[in-house]
N, C-alpha and C positions, 0 to 999 in steps of 0.2 A: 265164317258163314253165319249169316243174320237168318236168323226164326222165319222172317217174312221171306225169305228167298227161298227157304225150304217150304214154305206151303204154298207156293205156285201154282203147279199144279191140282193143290184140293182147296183154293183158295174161295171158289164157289159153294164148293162143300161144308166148308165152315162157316161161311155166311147165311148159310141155310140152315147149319146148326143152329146160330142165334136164334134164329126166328123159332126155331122147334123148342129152345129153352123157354124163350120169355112166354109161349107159348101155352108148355107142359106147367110152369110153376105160376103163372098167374093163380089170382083167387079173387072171389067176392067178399074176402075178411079183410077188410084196411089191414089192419096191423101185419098181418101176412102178406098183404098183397108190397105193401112199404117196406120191408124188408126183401122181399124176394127179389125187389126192382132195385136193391140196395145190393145184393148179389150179382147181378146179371151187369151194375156198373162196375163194379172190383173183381171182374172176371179176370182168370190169369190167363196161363201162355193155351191151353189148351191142349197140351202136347197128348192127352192120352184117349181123345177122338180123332187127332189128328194121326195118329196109330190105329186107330178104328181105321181109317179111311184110305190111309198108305196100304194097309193089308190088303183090306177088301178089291180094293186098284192090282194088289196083285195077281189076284183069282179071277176079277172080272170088272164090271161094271160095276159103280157105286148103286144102290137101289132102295125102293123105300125100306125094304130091312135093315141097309146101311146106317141111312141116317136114325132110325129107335135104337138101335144098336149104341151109337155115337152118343144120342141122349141120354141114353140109358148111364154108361158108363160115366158122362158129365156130369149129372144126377147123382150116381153115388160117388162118384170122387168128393165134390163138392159138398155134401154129406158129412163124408165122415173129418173134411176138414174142419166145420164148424163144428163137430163130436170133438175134435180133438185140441181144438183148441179149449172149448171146457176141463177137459182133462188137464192140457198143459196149464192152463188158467194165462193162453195169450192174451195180448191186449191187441197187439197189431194181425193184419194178415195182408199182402202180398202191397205192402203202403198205404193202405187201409185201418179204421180202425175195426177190429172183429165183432161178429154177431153181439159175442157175449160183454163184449165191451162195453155197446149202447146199451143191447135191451136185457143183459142180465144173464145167467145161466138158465134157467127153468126154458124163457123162450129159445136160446140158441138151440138148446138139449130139442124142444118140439120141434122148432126150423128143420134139424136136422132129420128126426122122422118123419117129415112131412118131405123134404125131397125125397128121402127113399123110398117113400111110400109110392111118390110121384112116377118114379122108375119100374117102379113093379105092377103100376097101371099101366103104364106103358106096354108093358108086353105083355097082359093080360088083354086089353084093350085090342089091341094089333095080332094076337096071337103066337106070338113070338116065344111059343115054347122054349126052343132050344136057346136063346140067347136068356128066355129066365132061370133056367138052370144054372148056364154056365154063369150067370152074374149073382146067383144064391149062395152058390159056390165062393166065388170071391167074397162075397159077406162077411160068410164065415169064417176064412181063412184071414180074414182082414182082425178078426176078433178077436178070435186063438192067439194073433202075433201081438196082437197089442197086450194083454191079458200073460201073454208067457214073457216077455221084455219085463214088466210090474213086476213078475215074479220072482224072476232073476235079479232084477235091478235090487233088489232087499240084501239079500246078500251076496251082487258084485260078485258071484260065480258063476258068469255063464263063458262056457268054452267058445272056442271058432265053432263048433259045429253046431252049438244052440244059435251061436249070433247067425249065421247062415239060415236056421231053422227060421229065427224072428223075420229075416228080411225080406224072408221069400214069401211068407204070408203079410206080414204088414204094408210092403211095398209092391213086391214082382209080384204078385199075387193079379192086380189089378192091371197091371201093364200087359201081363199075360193074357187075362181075358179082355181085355182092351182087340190086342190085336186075333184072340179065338172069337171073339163077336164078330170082329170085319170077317174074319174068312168064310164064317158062320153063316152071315147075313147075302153068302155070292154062292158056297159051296157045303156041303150036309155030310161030304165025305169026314168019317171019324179020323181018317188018316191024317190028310190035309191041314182039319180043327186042332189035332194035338204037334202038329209041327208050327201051325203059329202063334199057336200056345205057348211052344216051346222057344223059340223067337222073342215072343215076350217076354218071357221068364227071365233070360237070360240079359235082355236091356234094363231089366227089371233091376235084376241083382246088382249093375254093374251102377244102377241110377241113384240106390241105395248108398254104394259106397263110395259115390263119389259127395253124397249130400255130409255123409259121415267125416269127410277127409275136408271140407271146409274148416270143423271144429278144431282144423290143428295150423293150417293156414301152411303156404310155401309160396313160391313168386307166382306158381302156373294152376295154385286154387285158390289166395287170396287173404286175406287176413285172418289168423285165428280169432274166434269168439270165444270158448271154451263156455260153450252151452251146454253142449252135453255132458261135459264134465261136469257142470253146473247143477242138472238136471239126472244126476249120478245113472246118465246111460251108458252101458258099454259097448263102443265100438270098436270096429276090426282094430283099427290102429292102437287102441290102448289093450288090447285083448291079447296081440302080438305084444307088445310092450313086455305086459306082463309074466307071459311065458319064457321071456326071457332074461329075468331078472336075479338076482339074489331071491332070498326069503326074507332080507331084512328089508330090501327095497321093495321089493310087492308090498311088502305090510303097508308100507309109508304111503306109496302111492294110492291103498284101501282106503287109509284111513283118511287121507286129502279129499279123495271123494267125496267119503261118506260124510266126514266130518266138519272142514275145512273148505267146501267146493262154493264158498261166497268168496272168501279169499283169493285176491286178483293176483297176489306175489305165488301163491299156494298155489293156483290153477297154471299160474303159468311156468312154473314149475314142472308140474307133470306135463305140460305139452312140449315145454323143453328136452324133457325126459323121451317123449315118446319119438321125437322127432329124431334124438340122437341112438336112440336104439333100432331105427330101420323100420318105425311103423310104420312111419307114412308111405314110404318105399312100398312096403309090403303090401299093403295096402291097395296101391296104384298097379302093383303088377296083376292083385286078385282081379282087381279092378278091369284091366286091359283082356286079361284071359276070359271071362264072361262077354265083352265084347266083340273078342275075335270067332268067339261060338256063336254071337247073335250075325256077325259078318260070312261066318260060313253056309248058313242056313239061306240068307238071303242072298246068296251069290249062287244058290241053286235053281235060281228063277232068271227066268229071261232080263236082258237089258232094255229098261225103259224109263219113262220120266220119273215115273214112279216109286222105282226102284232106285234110281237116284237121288230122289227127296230123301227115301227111307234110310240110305245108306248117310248120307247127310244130317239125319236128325239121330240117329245113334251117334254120330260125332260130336253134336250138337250135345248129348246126353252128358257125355263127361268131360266136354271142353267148358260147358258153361260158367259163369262166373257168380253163380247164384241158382 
């Protein structure tokens, strides 16, 4: 299933989006205004207004709350991506070259408060309490998981249940209220807002670990890179690994990390490692079970177009090939 058959149905909806970005992030500062229009060309898949939008289509009509809602969330996605690629110190992003690539860290670093900022006019502007909350909320939770991943990553002791901690704020955090903004922006009931919250959460996690399970590579996720190995992050699959090792081979594979993790023979070593002890395995079933929770939730709602995009683009979430 192709991305553009899945947004058929909100295909108007997204095109509207556009207009509402280049819109919210113009500016009368050249230098802002040239970058911003350097974002809006290197725009990616969109998948997490496109979840704004599949929600809201659940509860009712798309409406102007929908689309602040959609920008909103576009806005700080896109955000904490040029955030983050300072951090990572990317060069590329999505076949592009990134912010901080042309105009340096200092600008990316403002770029990026300057769309958030953009967002939380938004719903200042429009009034849109409740969609500010709930997206303040993901902020912070987006910040916590970055901030506790660093902390851990030092010394290479974070258990399955910190990594689950990390992804649910770094990642599902934002998928989450992705899809509580759509329901938000149709329906005010609290019930309602935390079951598609929880719908999110739960595509959220599974989206995580499928981006996770690239770094080891298999026929039906693709070539390993051992970036995150590279990048001494611990994920589910080497986490599993390690829980099941000797004492002498944990050490070994620490200290490849920590130590060793430019070494291309050494990295690939431990993905060799990981793959023959059942991570990746393991991994894909976590993987599977947070989706079949997010397929529960949405097979409690009527049969519609919409609900088939949606069921569609959660397949779409861990079949992808990037």
């Amino acid at each position: 299933m192709k991305l553009v058959e899945i947004q058929a149905p909100i295909l108007e909806d997204l095109k509207q989006l556009d207009i509402s970005m280049r819109e919210a992030i113009k500016s009368k500062v050249s230098l802002l205004d040239t970058i911003t229009r350097y974002i809006i060309k290197s725009k990616g898949k969109q998948m997490r207004p496109m979840f704004v939008f599949l929600t809201a289509r659940l509860f009712g009509k798309v409406n102007h709350s929908t689309y602040a809602a959609a920008t909103m969330i576009e806005l700080l996605h896109t955000a904490t991506l040029v955030h983050d690629d300072v951090v990572d110190d990317s060069a590329m992003r999505r076949g592009f070259f990134s912010i901080n690539a042309i105009w340096k860290n200092k600008i990316a670093v403002l770029i990026g408060d300057y769309l958030l900022s953009k967002g939380l006019i938004i719903a200042m502007e429009q009034k849109e309490y409740l969609l500010l909350e709930l997206m303040t909320e993901s902020v912070k939770q987006m910040s916590e998981g970055e901030l506790l991943q660093i902390e851990k990553a030092r010394k290479l002791d974070i258990t399955e249940e910190i990594y689950y901690e990390i992804i649910a704020k770094k990642t599902a955090s934002l998928i989450a209220t992705a899809c509580a903004t759509g329901c938000a922006s149709i329906e005010k009931d609290e019930a309602k807002i935390a079951k598609a919250k929880e719908l999110g959460f739960n595509i959220g996690m599974a989206f995580q670990i499928k981006d996770d399970l690239f770094d080891y590579g298999k026929a039906q996720i693709g070539k390993p890179t051992g970036i995150d190995i590279k990048e001494q992050k611990m994920t589910l699959p080497l986490i599993y690994t390690l829980q099941n090792l000797s004492v002498f081979e944990k050490h070994k594979i620490k200290f490849i990390v920590k130590y060793m993790n430019t070494n291309k023979e050494q990295v690939q070593y431990v993905i060799d490692k990981v793959v023959a002890s059942g991570g990746i395995d393991y991994a894909i079933q976590k993987m599977q079970e947070y989706i079949q929770k997010a397929r529960d939730i949405l097979n409690e709602f009527e049969d519609s177009e919409s609900k088939k995009s949606f069921l569609q683009l959660i397949d779409y979430t861990i079949l992808r090939e990037k």
